[in-house]
C-alpha positions in Angstrom: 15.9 -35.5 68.1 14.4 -39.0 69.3 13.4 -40.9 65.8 9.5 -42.8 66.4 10.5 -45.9 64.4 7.5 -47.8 62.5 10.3 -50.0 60.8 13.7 -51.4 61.5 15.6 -53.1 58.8 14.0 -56.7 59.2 10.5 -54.8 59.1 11.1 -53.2 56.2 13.2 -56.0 54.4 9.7 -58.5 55.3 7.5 -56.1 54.1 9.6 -55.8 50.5 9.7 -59.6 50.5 5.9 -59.8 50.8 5.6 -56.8 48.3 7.9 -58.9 45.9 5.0 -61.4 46.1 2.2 -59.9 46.0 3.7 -58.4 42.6 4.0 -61.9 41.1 0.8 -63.2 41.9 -0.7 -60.3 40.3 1.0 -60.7 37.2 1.5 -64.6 37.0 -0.1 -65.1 33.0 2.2 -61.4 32.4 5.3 -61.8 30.2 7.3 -58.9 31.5 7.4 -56.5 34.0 9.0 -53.2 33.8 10.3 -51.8 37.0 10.5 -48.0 36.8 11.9 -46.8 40.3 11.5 -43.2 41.4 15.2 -41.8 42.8 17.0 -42.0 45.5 15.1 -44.6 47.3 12.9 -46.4 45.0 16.4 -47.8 43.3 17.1 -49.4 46.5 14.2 -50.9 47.1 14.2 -52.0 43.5 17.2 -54.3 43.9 15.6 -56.1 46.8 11.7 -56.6 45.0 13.6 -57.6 41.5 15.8 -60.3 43.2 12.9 -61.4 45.4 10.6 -61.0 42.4 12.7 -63.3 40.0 12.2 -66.0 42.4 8.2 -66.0 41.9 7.9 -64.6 38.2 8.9 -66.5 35.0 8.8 -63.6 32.7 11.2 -60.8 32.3 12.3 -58.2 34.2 13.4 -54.6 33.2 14.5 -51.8 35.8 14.8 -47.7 34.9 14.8 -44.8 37.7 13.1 -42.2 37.1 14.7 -38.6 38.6 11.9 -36.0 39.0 12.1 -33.3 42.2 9.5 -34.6 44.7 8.5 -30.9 46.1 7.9 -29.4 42.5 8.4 -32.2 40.0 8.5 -30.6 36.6 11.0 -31.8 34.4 11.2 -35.9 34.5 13.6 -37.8 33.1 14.3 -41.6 32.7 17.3 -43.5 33.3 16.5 -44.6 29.6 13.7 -44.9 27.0 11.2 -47.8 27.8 9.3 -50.6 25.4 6.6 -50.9 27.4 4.4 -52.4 24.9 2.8 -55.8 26.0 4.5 -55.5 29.5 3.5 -54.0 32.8 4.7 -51.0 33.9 5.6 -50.7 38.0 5.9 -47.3 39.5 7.8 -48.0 42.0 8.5 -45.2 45.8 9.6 -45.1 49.1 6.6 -43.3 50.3 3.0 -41.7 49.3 1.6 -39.1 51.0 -0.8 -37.4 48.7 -0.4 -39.0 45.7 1.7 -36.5 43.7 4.8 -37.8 42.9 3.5 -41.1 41.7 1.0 -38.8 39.4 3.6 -36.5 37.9 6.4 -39.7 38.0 4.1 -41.8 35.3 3.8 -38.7 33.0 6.6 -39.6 30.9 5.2 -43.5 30.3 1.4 -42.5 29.2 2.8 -42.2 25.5 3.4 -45.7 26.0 1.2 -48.6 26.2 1.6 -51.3 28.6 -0.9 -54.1 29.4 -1.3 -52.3 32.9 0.3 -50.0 35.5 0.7 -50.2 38.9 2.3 -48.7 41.7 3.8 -50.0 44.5 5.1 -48.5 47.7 6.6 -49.1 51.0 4.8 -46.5 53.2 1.7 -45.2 52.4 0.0 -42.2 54.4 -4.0 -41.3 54.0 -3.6 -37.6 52.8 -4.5 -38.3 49.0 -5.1 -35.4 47.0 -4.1 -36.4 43.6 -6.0 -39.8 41.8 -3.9 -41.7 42.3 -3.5 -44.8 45.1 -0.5 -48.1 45.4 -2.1 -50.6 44.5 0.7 -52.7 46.7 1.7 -51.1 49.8 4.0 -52.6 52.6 2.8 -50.8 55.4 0.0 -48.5 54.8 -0.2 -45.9 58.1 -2.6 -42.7 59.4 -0.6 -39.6 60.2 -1.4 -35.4 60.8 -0.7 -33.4 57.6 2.5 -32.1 60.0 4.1 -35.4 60.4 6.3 -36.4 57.9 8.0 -40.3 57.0 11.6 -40.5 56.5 13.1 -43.7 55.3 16.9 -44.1 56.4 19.3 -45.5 53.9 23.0 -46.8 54.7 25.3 -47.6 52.2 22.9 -48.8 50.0 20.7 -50.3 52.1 17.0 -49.1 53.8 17.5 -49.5 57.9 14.6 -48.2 58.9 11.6 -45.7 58.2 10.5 -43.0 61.1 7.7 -40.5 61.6 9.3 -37.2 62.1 
């Protein structure tokens, strides 16, 4: 099968840098900020957008994953239990397509009350059918319904991102 790259790893590392920023300068009078990153690929690009983050934001920090099964999330659960008050909450994925996961991956955190959420992602497609957009998106990209984004991990690290 011949991969259609829309990112290598210097794209996508870039876009995560310029995500990192955006991030801060949306939440510069914020105290903390709660990263809550959806698994497997979320975690990864956590560590890169909290190291770049801490460079630009003065406040705190915090990082959970959150495990849900992307094709019929029902049962969610956190890598632990979140004070959210006063801080703001970032939903954090690999890729939206329709808006789903991001929807059923905040369920858990509506009990409790940040100052404001926000999702971010590093691919973001134009089939929305829940209500629910990133409000920070690396590289935003129209597709057919068949095509489907896969972003390639290696030992840790995101190498690229392909339309299959």
């Amino acid at each position: 099968m011949v991969k259609n790259y829309i990112l290598d790893k210097a794209g996508i590392d870039l876009r995560l840098q310029r995500m990192a920023l955006e991030i801060a300068e949306q939440n510069m009078d914020e105290q903390r900020i709660v990263i809550a990153s959806i698994l497997p690929n979320g975690a990864i690009m956590s560590d890169i957008i909290k190291k770049e983050l801490a460079k630009y934001f003065d406040g705190v920090i915090d990082e959970l994953t959150v495990d849900l099964d992307k094709r019929h999330p029902g049962e969610i659960s956190l890598s632990n239990q979140p004070d959210l008050n006063g801080a703001v909450l970032l939903l954090l994925d690999d890729v939206a397509n329709s808006g789903k996961t991001l929807t059923y991956a905040l369920k858990p955190f509506l009990e409790h009350h940040p100052n404001k959420i926000q999702t971010a992602v590093l691919v973001a497609r134009t089939h929305r059918k829940f209500p629910i957009q990133p409000d920070i998106v690396g590289f935003s990209l129209a597709t057919t319904l068949q095509d489907y984004i896969d972003v390639e991990v290696a030992d840790g690290v995101m190498t690229g991102a392909w339309i299959a």
